[in-house]
DSSP file (Angstrom, degrees, kcal/mol; ACC not computed):
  #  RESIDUE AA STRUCTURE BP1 BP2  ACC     N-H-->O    O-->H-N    N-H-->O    O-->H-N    TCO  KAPPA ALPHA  PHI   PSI    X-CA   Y-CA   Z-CA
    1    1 A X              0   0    0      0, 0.0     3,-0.0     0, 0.0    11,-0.0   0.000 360.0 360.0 360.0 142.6   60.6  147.6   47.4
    2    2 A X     >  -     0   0    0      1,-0.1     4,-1.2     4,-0.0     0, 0.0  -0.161 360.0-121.5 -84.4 171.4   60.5  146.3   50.9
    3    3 A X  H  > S+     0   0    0      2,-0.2     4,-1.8     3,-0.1     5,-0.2   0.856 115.0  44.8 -92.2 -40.3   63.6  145.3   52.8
    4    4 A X  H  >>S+     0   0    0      1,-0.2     4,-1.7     2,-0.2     5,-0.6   0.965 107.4  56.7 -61.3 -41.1   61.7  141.3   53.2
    5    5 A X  H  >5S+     0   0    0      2,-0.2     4,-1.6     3,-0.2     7,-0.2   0.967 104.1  53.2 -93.9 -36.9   60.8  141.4   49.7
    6    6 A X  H  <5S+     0   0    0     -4,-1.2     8,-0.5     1,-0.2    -1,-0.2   0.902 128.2  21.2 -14.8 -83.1   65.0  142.0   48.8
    7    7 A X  H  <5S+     0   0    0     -4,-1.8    -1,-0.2     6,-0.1    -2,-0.2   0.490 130.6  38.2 -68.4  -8.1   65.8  139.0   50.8
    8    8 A X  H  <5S+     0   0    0     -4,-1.7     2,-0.7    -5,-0.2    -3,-0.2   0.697  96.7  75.3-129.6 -33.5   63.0  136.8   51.2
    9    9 A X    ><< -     0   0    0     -4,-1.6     3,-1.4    -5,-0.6     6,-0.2  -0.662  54.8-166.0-100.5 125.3   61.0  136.9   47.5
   10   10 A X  T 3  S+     0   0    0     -2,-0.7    -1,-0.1     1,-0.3    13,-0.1   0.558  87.2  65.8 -77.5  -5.6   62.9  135.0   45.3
   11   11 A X  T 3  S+     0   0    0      1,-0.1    -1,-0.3    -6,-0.1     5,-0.1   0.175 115.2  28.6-113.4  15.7   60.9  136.6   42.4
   12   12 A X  S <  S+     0   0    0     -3,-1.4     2,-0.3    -7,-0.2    -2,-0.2  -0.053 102.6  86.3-159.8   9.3   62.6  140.4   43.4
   13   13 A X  S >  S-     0   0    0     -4,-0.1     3,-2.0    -5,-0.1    -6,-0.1  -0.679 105.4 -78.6-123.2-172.5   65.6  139.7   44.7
   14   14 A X  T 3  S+     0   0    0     -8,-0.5     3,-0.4    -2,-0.3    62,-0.1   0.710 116.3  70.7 -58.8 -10.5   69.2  139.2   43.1
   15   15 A X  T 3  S+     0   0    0      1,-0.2    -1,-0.3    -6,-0.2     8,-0.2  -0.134  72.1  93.9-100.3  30.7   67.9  135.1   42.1
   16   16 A X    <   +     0   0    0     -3,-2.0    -1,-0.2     1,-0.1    -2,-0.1   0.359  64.3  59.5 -55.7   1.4   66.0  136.1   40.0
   17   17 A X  S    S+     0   0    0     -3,-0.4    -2,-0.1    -4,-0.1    -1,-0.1   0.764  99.1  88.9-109.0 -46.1   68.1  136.0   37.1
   18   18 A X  S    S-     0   0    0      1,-0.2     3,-0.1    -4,-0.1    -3,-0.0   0.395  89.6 -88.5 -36.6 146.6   68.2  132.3   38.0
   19   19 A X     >  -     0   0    0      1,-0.1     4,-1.8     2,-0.0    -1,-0.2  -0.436  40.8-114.7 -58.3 159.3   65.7  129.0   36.9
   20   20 A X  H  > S+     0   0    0      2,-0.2     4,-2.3     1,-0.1    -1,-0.1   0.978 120.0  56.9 -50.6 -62.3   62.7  128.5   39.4
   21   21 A X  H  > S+     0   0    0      1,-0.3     4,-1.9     2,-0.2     3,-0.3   0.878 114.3  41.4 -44.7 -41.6   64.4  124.9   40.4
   22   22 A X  H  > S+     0   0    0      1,-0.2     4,-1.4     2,-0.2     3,-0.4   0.962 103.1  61.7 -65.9 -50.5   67.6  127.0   41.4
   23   23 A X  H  < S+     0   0    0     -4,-1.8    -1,-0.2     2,-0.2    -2,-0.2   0.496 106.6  45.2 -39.0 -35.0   66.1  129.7   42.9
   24   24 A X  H >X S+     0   0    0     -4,-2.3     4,-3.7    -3,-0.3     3,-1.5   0.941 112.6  54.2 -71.2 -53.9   64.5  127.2   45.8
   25   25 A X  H 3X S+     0   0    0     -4,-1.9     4,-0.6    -3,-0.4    -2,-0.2   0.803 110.6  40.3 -67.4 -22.1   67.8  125.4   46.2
   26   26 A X  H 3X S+     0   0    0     -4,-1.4     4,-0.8     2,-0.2    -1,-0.3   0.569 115.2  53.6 -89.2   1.1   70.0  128.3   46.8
   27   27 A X  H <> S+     0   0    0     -3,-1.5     4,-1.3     2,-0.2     5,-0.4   0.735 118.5  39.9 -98.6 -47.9   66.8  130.0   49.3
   28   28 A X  H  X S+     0   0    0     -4,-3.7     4,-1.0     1,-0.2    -2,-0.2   0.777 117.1  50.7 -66.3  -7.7   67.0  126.3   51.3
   29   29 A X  H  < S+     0   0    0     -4,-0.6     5,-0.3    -5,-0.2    -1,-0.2   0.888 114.3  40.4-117.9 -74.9   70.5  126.5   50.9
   30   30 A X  H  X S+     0   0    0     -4,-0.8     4,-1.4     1,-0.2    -2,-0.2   0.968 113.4  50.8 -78.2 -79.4   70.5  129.8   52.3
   31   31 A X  H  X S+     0   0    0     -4,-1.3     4,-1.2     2,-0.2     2,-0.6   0.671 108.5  52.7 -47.9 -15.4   67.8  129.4   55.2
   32   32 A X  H  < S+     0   0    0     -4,-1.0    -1,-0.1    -5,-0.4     0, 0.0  -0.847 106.0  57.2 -90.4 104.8   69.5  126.3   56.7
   33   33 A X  H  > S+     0   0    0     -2,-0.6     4,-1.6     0, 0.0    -2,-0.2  -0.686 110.7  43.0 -49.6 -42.7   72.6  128.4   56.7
   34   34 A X  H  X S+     0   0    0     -4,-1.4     4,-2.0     2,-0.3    -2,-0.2   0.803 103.9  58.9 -68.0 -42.6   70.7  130.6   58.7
   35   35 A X  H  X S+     0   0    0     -4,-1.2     4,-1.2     1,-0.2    -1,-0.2   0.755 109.9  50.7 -81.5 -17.2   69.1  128.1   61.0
   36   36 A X  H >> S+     0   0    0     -5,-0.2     4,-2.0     2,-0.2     3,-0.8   0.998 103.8  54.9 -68.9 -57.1   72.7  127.2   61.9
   37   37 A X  H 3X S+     0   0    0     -4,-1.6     4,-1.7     1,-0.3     5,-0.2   0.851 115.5  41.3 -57.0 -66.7   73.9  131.0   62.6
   38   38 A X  H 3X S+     0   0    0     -4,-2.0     4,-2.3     2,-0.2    -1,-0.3   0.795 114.6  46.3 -52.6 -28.8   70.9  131.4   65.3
   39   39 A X  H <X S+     0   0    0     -4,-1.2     4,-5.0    -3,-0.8     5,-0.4   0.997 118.2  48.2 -83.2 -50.5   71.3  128.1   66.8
   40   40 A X  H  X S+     0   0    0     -4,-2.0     4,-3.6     1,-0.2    -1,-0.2   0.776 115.9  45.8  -3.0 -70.4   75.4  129.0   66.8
   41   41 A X  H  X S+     0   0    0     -4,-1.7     4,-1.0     2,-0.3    -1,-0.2   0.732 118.6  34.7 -97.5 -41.5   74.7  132.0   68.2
   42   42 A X  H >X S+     0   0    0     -4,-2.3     3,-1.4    -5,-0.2     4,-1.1   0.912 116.8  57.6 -82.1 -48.9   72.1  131.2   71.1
   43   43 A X  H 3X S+     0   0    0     -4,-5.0     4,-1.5     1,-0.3     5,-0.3   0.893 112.3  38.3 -65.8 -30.7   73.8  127.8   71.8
   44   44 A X  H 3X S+     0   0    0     -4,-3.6     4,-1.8    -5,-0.4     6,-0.8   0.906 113.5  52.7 -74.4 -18.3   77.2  129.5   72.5
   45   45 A X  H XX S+     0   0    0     -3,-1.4     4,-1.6    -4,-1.0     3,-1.2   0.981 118.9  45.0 -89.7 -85.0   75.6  132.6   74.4
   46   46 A X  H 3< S+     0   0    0     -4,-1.1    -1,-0.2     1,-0.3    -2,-0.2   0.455 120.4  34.3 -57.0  -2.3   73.8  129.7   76.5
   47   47 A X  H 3< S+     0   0    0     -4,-1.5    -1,-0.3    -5,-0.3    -2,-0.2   0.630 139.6  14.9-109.8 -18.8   76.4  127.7   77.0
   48   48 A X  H << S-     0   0    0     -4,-1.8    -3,-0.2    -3,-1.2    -2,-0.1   0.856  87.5-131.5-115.2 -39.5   79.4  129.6   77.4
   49   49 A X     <  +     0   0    0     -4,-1.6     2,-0.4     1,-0.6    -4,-0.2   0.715  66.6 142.9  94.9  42.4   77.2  133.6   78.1
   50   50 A X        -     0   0    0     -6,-0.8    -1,-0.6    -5,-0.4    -2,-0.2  -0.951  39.2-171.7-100.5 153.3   80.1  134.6   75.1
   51   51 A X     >  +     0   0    0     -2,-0.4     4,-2.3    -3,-0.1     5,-0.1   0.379  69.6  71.9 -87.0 -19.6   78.9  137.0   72.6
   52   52 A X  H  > S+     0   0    0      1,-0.2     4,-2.9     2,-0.2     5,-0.3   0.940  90.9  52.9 -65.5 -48.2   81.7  136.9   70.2
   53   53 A X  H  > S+     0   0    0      1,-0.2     4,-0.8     2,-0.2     3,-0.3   0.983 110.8  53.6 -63.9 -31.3   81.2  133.6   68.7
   54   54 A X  H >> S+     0   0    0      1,-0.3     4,-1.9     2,-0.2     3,-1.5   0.999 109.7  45.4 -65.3 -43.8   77.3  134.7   67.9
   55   55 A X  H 3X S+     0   0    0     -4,-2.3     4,-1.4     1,-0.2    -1,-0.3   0.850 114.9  48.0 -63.7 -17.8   78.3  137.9   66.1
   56   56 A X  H 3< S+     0   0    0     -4,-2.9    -1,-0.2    -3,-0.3    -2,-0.2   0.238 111.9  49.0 -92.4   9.8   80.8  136.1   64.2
   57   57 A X  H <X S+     0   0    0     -3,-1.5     4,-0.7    -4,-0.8    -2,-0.2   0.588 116.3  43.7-117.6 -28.8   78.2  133.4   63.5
   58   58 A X  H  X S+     0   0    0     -4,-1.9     4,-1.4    -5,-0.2    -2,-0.2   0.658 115.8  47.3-115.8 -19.6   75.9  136.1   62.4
   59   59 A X  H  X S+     0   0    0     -4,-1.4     4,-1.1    -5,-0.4    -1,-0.2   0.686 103.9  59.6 -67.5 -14.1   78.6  138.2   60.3
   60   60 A X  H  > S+     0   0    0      2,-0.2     4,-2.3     3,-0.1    -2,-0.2   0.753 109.1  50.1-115.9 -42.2   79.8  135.1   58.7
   61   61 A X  H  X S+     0   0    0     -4,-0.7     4,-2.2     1,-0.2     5,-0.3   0.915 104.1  52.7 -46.6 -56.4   76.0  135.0   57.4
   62   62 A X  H  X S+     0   0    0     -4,-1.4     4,-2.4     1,-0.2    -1,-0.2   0.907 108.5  50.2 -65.5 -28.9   75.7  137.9   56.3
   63   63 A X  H  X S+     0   0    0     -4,-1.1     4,-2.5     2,-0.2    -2,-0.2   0.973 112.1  46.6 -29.4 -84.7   78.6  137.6   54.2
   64   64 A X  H  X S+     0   0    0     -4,-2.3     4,-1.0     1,-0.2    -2,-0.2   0.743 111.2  50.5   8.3 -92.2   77.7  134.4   52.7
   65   65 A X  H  X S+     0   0    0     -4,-2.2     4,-2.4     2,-0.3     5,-0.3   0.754 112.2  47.0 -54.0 -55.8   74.2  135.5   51.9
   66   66 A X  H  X S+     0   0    0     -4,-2.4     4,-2.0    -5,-0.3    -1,-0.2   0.901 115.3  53.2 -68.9 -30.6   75.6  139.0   50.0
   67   67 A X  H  X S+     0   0    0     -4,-2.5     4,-2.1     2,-0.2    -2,-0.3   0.884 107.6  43.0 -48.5 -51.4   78.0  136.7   48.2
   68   68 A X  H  X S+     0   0    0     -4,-1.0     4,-2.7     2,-0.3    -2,-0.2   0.912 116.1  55.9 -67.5 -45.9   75.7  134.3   46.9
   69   69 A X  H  X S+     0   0    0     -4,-2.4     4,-2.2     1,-0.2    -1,-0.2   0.845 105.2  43.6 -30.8 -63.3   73.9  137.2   46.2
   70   70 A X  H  X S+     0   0    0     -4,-2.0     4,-0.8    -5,-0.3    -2,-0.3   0.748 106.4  69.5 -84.4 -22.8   76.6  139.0   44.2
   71   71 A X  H >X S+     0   0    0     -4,-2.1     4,-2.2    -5,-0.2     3,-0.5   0.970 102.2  40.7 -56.3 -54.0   77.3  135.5   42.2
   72   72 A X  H 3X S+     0   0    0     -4,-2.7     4,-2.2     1,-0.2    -2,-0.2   0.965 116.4  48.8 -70.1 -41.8   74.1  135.4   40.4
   73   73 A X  H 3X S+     0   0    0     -4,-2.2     4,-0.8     1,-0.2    -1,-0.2   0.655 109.6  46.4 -88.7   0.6   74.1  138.6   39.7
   74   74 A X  H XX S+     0   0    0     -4,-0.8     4,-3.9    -3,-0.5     3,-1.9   0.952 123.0  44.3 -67.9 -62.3   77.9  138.8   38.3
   75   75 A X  H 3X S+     0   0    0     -4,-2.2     4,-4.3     1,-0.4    -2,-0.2   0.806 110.2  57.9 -58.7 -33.8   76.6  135.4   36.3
   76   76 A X  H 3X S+     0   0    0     -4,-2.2     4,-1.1    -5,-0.3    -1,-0.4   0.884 110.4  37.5 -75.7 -35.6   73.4  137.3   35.5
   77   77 A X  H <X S+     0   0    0     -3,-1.9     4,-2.9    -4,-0.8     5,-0.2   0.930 108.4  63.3 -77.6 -44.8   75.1  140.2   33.7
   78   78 A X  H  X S+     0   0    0     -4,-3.9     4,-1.4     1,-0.2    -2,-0.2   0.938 110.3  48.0 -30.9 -52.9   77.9  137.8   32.0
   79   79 A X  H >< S+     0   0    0     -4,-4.3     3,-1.1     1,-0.2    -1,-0.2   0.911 107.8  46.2 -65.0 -52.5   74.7  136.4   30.4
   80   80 A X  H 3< S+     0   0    0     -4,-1.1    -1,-0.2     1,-0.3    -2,-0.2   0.882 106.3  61.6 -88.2 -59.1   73.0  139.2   29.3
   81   81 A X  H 3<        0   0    0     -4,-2.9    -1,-0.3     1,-0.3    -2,-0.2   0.656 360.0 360.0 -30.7 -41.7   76.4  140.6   27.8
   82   82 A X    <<        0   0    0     -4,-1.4    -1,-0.3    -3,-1.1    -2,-0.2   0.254 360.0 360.0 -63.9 360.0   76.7  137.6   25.3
């Protein structure tokens, strides 16, 4: 398994466990979260030429994203147990 197909294919990665209908909102969900982090992260390195706020803009993602991650699949076992 590829490291894009992890994150990016909703049909191999941890929302899978998920409906189709969910699976889109929590991917749009997650990529405008994302288009915020870069824009964060160039617009403060061009306006200010700090680095901090962009690595904390692009940790703060990654967070997020392994969380959201690790929700469905917490939810995803809960079900299966029952």
């Amino acid at each position: 398994m590829s490291l894009y197909s992890i994150v990016m294919d909703d049909d191999e990665n941890a929302l899978q466990a998920l409906p189709k209908p969910q699976r889109f909102q929590v991917m749009v969900f997650l990529s405008l979260m994302w288009s915020t982090v870069f824009c964060v992260a160039i617009g403060s390195w061009a306006y200010w030429g700090e680095l901090v706020i962009g690595h904390l803009a692009v940790a703060l993602g990654v967070a997020i994203t392994g969380l959201t991650f690790r929700a469905v699949k917490t939810v995803e076992n809960t079900a299966i147990k029952q």
